[in-house]
N, C-alpha and C positions, 0 to 999 in steps of 0.2 A: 504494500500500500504506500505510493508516494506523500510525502510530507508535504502539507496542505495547509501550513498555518501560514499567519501574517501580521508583522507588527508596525502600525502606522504613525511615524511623527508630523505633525501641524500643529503649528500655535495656534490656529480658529477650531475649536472644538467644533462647530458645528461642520467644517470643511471634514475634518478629522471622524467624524460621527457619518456623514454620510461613505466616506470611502468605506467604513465598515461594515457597513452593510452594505455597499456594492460588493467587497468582498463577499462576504455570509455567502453573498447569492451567486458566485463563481462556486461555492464549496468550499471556500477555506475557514479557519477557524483563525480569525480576526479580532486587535486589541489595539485599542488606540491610544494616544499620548499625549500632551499639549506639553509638556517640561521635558526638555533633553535629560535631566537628572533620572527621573522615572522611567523612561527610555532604556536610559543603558544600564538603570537597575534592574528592572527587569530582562532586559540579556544577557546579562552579567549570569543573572540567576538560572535563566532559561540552555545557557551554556555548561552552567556545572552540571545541572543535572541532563545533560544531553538532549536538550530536548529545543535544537536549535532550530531557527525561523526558518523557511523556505524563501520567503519573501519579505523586505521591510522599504515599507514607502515612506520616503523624506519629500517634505518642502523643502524648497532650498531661501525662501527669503522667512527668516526666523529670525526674532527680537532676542534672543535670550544665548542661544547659538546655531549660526546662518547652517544650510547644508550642506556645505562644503567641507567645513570645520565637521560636522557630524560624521561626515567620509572618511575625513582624515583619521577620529578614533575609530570609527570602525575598521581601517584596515590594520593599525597595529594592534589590534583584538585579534588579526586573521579572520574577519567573519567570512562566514561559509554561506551568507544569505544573497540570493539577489536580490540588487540593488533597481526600485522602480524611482527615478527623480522625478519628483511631480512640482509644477509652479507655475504659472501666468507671465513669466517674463518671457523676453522675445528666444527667438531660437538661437543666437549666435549664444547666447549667456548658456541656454542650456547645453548645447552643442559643447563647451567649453566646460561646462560640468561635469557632462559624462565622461569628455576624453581626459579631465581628474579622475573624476573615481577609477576606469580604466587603469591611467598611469599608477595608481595607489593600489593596485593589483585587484580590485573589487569585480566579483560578477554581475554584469549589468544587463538589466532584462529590460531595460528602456524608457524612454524619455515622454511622459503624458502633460502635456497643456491642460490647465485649468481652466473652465469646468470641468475636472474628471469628469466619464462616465461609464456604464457599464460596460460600452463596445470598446471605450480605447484602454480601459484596462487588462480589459480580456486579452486584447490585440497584442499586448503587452506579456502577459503573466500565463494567457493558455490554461490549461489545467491545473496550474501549480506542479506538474513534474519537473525535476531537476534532470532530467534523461540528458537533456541535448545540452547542461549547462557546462561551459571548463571547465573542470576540475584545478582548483588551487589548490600552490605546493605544499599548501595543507590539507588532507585528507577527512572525512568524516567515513569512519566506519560503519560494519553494517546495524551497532546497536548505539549507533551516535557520538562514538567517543570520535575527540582531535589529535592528532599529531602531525608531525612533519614527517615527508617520505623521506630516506635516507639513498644516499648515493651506494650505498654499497647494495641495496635493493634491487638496481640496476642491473649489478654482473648477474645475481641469483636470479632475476625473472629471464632477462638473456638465456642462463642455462639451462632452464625448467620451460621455457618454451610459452613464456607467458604473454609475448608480444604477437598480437593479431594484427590482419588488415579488413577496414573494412573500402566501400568504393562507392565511390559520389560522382555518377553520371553528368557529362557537360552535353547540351545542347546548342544548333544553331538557333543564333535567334530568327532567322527571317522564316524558317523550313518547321523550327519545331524539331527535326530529326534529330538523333544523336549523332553527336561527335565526338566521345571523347570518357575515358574515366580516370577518378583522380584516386590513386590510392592514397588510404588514410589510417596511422598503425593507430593502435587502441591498448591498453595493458589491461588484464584479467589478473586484479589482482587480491591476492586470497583474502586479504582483508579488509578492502575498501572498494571489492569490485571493478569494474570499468572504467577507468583514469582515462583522460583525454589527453593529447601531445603537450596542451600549455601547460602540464603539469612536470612530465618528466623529460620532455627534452632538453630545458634546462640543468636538470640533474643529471643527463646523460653525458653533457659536456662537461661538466666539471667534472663529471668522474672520469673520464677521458677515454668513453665507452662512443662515443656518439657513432663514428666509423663502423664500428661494430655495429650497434643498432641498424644504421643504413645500408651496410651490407645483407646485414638479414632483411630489408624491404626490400632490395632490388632484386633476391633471390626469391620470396615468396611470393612478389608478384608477376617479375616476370615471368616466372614457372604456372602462375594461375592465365597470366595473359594468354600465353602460349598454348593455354587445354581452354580458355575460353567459347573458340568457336566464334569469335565477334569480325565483322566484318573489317578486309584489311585498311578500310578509312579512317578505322578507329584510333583516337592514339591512345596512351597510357602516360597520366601524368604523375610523379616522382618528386618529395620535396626534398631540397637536400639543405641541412644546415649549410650557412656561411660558413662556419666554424671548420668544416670538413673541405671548403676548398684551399688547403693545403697540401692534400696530398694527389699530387701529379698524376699519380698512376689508377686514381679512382676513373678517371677516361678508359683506359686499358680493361680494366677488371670488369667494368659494368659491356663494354662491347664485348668482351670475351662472354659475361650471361646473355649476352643476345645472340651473338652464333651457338651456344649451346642450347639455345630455348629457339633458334629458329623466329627471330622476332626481327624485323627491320628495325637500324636506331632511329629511320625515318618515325617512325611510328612512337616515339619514346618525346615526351615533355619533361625537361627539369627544372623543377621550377624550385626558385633561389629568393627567399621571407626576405626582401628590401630593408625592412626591420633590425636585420642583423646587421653588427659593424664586422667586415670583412678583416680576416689575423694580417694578412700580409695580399694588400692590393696587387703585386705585381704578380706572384703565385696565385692568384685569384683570377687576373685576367688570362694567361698562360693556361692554366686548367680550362676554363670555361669555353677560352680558344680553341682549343682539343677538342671540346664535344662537341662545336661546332663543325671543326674539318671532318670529323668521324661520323658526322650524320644525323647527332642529336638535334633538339630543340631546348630552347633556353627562354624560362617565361620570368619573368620579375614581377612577385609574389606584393602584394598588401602595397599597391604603386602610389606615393603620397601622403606614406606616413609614417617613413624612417629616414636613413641617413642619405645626404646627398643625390635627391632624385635623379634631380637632371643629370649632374654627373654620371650617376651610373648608370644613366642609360645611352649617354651620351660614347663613354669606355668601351663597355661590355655589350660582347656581341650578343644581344636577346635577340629572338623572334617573334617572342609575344611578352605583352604587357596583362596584368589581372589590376583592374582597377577595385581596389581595397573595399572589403563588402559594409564598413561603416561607412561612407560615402551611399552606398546603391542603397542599404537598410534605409535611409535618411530619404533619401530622392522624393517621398511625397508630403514628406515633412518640413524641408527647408530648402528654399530657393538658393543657398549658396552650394547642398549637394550636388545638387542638379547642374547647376554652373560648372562643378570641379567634374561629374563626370563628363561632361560635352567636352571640357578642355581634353580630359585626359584619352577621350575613345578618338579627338580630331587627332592629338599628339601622337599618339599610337602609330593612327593612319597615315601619318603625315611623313613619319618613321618609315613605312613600309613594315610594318609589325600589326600580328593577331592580334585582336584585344576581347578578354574573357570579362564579364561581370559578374562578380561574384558576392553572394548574400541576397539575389531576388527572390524575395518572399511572396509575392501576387502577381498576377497578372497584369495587373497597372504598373508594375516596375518594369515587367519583361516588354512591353509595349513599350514603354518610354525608349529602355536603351535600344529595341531593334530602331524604333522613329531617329535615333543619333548613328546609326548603321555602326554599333557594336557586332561582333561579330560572332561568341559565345553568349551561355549563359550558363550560372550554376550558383543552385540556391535550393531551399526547402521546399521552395515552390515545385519547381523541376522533380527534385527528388533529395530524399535523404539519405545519408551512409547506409551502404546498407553491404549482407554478406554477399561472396563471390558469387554463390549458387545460385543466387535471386537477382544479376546483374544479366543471364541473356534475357529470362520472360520480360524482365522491365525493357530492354531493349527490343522486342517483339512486341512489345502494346506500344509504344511510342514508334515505333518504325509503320506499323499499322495508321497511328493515328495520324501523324505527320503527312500521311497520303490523300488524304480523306479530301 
């Protein structure tokens, strides 16, 4: 049974009183707050005895302490709750909100304008499962307790075979058809369950496992790609930490699994988190140069919200660009999304580079970016991660449907 509760701060009780029963009537078990004090007493309290929020909605304009400042102690708590910001000011403030709490490591389920009401928080919050939410480098076990996962964690789920993949389908936008799937590892782990990447691939670097980890993706997938059966248009996209372009010979090693797995590297995206600050730029350009001459593809991962954009796209030989899915999440929300994606699907193309949109949630998102002649798409809308076995029938009902 997923964890269903909800803890709400606003100085206007009566603002505060009706989210609670907006909540009540999503299903969640709902407690509201007017005093930051009472607030974090009752978390305080609701954490020792394990019995932590799923969800907790801040106002962000508050007389006593703004919600900013609220974020702030909630992330050196580690809380484990998603974060809904609710307020009335315009969208850049909240915009700038989120990408705090973000940067403060916080899970954030998103950003609702006041008047809340029942559809945008729904829109928001979903059924209150935590399924699809990142897991932070702090864990909640399966009977609520916290800790931090440890790097030595790492080698043992490595050896114990605890690292899955799952695969998230790309579509065109103008066809509908499929193009494309993204593998996505997962950790099954024995005590906190199903970990997402923003939890340990962090830890996999410092432990100085990360190569290793990505050696084991490049092997379980290409080996899954290869008994797929998917038609040869399709490609198979690959992320690789920055951190691992160091070593020279990951080009070699990953062509050597494609003539063993019978796979074109035509066929193969690597796609490189923009996010990350690269060990050694020159080593970095030399490696990616190599999978270029060998026949890879080269995508630049979360475009517009890490280091030196233009730069590196300016250096490094990409073929496609993924324009960052908090940008496309936002698109019917804020008129400067929408700006930054038009800029970055013209740049793209102006490039001579693919451009993927990723995090299209509805139909009115995927409409928008084919109308800027984006050329992907991939989001919850399209579909979700899902196992290898369940990736040809999904491709057989969309390949059906696409024709229609």
């Amino acid at each position: 049974m997923p964890n269903r509760s909800m803890l709400i701060l606003d100085d206007d009780e009566a603002v505060a009183q009706t989210v609670q029963w907006i909540a009540e009537s999503l299903g969640f078990e709902a407690e509201f707050f007017i005093h930051p004090d009472e607030f974090f007493k009752c978390l305080d309290v609701r954490c020792e005895e394990h019995r932590i929020p799923s969800i907790i909605t801040i106002d962000l304009a508050m007389p006593e302490l703004d919600g900013v400042e609220v974020m702030r102690l909630l992330a050196e708590r580690k809380c484990m709750a998603r974060i809904v910001i609710s307020s009335g000011m315009g969208s850049r403030i909240l915009d700038a909100a989120q990408r705090s709490a973000a940067e403060h490591g916080l899970s954030i389920a998103g950003v609702v304008s006041k008047p809340l009401t029942r559809d945008s928080l729904r829109a928001v919050v979903g059924d209150g499962s935590q399924q699809d939410a990142p897991a932070p480098a702090q864990a909640a076990s399966k009977n609520g307790s916290v800790r931090a996962l440890a790097e030595a964690e790492i080698a043992a789920a490595l050896n114990h075979g605890e690292f899955f993949l799952n695969y998230q389908p790309k579509i065109q936008c103008r066809s509908g058809a499929p193009a494309g799937i993204e593998a996505l590892v997962r950790w099954r782990h024995s005590e906190f369950g199903v970990i997402l990447p923003e939890a340990f691939i962090p830890l996999a670097e410092r432990a100085g496992l990360i190569d290793t980890l990505t050696d084991h993706i490049f092997h379980a997938s290409l080996e899954w790609f290869a008994q797929s059966g998917l038609d040869s248009s399709m490609t198979l996209s690959l992320n690789i930490s920055a951190k691992s372009l160091v070593d020279i010979y990951m080009a070699d090693r990953l062509l050597g699994l494609c003539h063993r797995y019978s796979v074109a590297p035509e066929r193969i995206v690597l796609e490189v988190t923009e996010t990350s600050a690269m060990v050694d730029p020159t080593l970095s350009l030399d490696l990616m140069t190599r999978f270029r001459v060998k026949g890879f593809h080269l995508s630049i991962d979360d475009f517009g919200t890490g280091y030196s954009s233009m730069v590196q796209l300016a250096r490094l030989p990409f073929s496609e660009l993924k324009v960052d899915k908090s940008f496309v999440m936002r698109e019917r929300q804020t008129r400067e999304s929408r700006t930054i994606i038009k800029s970055v699907i013209d740049l793209g193309h102006s490039l001579g580079l693919r451009v993927t949109a990723e995090g299209v949630e509805d139909q009115e998102t995927l409409d928008y970016v084919n109308s800027l002649g984006c050329d992907l798409a991939q989001g919850y809308f399209i579909a979700r991660p899902m196992p290898g076995e369940e990736i040809g029938s999904w491709v057989e009902k969309r390949q059906r449907s696409s024709t229609r």
